[in-house]
C-alpha positions in Angstrom: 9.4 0.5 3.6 11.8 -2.0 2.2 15.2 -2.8 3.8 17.5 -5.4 4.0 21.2 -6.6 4.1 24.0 -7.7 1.8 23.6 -12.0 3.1 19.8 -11.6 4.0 16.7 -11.6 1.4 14.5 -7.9 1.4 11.7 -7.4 3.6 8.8 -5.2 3.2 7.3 -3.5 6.1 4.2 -1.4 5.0 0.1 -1.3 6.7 -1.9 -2.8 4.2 -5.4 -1.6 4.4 -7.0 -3.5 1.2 -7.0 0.1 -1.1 -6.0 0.7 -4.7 -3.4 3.0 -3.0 -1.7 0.1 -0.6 -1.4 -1.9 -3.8 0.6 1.0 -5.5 2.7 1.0 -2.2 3.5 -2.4 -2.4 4.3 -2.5 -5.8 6.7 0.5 -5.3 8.3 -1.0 -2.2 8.4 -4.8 -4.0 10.4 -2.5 -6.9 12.7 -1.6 -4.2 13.1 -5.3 -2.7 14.0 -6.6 -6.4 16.6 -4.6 -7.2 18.3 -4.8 -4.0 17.9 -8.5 -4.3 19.6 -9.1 -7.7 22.1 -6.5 -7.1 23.1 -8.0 -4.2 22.9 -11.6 -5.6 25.1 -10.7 -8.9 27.6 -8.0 -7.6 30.1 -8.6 -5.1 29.4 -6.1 -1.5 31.4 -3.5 -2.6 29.5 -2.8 -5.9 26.0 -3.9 -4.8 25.1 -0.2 -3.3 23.4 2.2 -5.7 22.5 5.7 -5.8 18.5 7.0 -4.6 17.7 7.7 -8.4 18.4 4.5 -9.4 16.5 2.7 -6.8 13.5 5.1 -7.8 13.8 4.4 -11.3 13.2 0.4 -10.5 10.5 1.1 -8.2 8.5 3.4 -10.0 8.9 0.8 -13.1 7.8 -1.8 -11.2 4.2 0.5 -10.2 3.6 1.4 -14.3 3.8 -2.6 -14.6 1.1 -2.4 -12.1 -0.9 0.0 -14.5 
């Protein structure tokens, strides 16, 4: 699970039980964290939200970087 706000950094809250299949989740969830954290960094509030496609899209890039 990643979350966060518009002034604060993204934080990942996930169990982490040492399995190929935790590191997958983390990946994902670090995709999620990224791209909230440049578009909020570069793009004033009221352009910094982003539809559930696109946030897919960056996370399930960042698990075939994994790969």
């Amino acid at each position: 699970y990643s979350w966060g706000t518009f002034d604060t950094h993204p934080y990942v809250l996930m169990n982490y039980d040492n399995k190929l299949d935790d590191v997958f989740t983390l990946a994902h969830e670090l995709g999620h964290s990224l791209h909230s954290y440049y578009s909020n960094k570069n793009q004033p509030f009221i352009y910094s939200q982003y539809t559930i496609f696109l946030a897919e899209v960056a996370s399930t890039v960042n698990e075939s970087l994994l790969i």
